[in-house]
TORZA-146713 format. One record per residue (C-alpha): residue number from 1; residue in one letter; y, x, z. Coordinates in steps of 0.2 Angstrom, whole numbers, plus 2048, in hexadecimal, padded with zeros to 3 digits. Last residue first. Layout:
   seq   type    yy    xx    zz
   NUM      a     Y     X     Z
...
This chain:
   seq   type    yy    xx    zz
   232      x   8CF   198   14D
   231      x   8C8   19D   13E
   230      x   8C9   192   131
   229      x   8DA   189   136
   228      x   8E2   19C   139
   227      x   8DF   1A0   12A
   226      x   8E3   192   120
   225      x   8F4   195   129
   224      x   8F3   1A9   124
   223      x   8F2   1A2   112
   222      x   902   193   112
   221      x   90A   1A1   11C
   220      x   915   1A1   12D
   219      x   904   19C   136
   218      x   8FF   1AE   142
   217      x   8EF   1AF   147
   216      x   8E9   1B8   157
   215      x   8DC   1BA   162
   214      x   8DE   1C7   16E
   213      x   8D0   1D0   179
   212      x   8DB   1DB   17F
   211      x   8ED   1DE   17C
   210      x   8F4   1EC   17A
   209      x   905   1EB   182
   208      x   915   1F7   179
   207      x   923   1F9   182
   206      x   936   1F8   17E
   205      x   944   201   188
   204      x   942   212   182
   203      x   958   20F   182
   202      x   953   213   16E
   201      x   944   206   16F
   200      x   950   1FA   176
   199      x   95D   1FD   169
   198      x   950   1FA   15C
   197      x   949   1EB   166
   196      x   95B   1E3   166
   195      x   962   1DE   153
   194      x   952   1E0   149
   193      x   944   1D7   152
   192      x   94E   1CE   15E
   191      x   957   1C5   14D
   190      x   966   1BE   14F
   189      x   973   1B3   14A
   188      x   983   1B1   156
   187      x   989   1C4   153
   186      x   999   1C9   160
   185      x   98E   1CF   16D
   184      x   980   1D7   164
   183      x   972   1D4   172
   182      x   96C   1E4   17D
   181      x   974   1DD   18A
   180      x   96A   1CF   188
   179      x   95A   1D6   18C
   178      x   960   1DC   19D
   177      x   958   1CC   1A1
   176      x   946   1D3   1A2
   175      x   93D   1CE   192
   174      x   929   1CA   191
   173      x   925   1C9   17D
   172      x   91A   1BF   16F
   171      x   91A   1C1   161
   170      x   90B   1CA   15C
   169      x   912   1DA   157
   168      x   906   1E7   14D
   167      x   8F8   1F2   152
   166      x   8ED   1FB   145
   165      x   8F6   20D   147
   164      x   900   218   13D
   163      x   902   20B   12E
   162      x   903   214   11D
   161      x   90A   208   110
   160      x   915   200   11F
   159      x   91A   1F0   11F
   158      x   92A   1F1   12C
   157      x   927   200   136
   156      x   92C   1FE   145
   155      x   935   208   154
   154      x   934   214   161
   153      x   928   207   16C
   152      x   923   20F   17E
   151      x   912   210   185
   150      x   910   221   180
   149      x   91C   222   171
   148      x   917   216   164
   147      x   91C   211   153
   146      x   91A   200   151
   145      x   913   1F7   143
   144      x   91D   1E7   13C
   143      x   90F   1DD   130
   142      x   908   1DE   11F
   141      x   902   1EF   121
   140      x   8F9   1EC   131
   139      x   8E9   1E6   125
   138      x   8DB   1E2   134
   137      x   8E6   1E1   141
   136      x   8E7   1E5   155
   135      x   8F3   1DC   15F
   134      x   904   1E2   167
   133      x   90B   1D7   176
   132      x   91E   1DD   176
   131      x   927   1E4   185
   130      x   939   1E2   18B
   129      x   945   1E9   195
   128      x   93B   1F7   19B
   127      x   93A   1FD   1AD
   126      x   932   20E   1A9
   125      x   925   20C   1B8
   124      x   91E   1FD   1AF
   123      x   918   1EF   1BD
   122      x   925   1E1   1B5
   121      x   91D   1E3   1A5
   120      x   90D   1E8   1A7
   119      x   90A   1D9   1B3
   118      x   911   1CE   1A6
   117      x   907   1D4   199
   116      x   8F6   1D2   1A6
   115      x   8FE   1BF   1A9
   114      x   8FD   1BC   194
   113      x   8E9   1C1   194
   112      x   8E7   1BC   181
   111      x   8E7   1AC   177
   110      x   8F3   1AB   169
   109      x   8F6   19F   159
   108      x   907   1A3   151
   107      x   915   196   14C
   106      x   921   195   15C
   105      x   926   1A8   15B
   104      x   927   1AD   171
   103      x   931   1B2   17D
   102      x   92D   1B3   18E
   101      x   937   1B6   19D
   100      x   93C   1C2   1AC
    99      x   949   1BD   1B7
    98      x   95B   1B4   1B6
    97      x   957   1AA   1A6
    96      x   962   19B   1A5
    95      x   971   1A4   1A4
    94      x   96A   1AC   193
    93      x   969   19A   18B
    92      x   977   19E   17B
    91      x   96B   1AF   179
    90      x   95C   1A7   177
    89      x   964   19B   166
    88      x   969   1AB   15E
    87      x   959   1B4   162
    86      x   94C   1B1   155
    85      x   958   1AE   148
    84      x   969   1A0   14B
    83      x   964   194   13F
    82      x   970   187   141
    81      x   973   177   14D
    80      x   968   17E   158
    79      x   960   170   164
    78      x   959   175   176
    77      x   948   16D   17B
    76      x   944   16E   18E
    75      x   931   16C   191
    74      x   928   163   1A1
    73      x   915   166   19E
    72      x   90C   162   193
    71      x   8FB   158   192
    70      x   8FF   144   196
    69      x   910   148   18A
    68      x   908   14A   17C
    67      x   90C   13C   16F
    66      x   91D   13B   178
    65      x   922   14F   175
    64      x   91C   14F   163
    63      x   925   13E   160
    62      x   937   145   166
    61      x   932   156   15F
    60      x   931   14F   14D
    59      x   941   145   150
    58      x   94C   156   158
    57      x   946   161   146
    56      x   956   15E   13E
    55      x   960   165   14E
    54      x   955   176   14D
    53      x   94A   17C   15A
    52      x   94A   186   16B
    51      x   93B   181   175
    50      x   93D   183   189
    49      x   92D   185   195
    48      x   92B   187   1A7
    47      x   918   186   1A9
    46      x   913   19A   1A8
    45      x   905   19C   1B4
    44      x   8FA   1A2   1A7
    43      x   8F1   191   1A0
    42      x   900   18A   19F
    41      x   906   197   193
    40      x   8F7   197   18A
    39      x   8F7   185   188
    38      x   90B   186   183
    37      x   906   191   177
    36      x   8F9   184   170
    35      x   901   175   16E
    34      x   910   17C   164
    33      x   901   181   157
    32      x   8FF   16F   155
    31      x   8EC   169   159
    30      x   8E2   160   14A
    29      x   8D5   172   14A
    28      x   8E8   179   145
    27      x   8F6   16F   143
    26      x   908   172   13F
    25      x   916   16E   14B
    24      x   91B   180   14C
    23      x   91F   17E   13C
    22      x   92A   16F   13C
    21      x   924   160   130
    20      x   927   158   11F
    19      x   930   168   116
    18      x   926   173   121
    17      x   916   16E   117
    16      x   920   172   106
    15      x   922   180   10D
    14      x   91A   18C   115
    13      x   924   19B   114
    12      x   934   193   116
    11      x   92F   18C   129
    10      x   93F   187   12D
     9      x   942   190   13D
     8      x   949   188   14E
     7      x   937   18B   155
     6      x   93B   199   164
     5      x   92F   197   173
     4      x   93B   19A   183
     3      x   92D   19D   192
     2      x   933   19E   1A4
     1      x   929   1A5   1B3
């Protein structure tokens, strides 16, 4: 199975750091945080993996990828000349994705049963397009809470006051193909989160998976990084 990690952002929320090095490329416990989604994609049967990042980032990755090349495996590394959101970039490469793949943020720590998502996925008797791995916070008001229907997503709620429930997205998702049909066609930025999973979840295309035993820290913040460097 085939993993696209999208890293082509430019870290805003953490800079300065991000001024000096790519987000993704940030350490934690002395390991970037690239490092550790592809170990739990390896470690899940998923060793076909393509980063997406931005042309000024090309050097960084250069050294990254020759420092440690003994432990990863073969990775394709596609260039964005501009920021093109969290799906502009996928959306050029949809020939290469003929079955169904994973998509993931590039700057979030995660470490859950990724095969059992995948089974969920393709297993699902409604045949959904895509399905997003939902972990269980302690403040969901300062994430994206879904508003569920059974197993299907209707919609999020951005930040809510009141959150309906304690889940939140995570990141991370298994798409079917039919994905890009769903993609605005004449739009070349996007973002999955608001340009395609609201028309999913109106098709009752979009699942929610509750994943179990998930540990998760996300690193787009200067706090939540510290965070994650604590804890982890």
């Amino acid at each position: 199975m085939k993993a696209i990690i999208q890293a082509g952002g430019l870290g805003t929320r953490l800079r300065p750091v991000t001024h000096e090095i790519p987000k993704p490329l940030i350490t934690v416990k002395k390991k970037p945080i690239l490092n550790y989604l592809i170990e739990l994609f390896v470690a899940n049967g998923v060793d076909d993996i393509e980063i997406i990042i931005n042309k000024d980032h090309e050097e960084d990755y250069s050294w990254w990828k020759k420092r440690y090349r003994g432990i990863l495996p073969k990775i394709k590394i596609h260039l964005e000349a501009k920021p093109l959101g969290t799906f502009g970039g996928v959306k050029l490469l949809k020939k290469r994705f003929k079955e169904d793949f994973i998509l993931s943020n590039g700057d979030e720590l995660k470490d859950f049963d990724l095969r059992e998502m995948i089974k969920y996925h393709k297993s699902h008797k409604s045949q959904p397009v895509a399905t997003i791995a939902l972990t269980q916070v302690a403040n969901p008001s300062t994430y994206g809470v879904p508003l569920m229907d059974g197993a299907h997503i209707k919609e999020f709620l951005e930040k809510p006051e009141n959150p309906p429930s304690d889940f939140v997205s995570s990141g991370i998702y298994v798409l079917s193909p039919e994905v890009f049909d769903f993609a605005p066609v004449d739009q070349e930025s996007m973002m999955i989160e608001k340009d395609i999973f609201p028309k999913l979840a109106e098709a009752r295309k979009l699942l929610g998976f509750k994943a179990k035993n998930y540990r998760w820290f996300p690193c787009d913040n200067i706090e939540r990084w510290e965070a994650a460097i604590e804890h982890w």
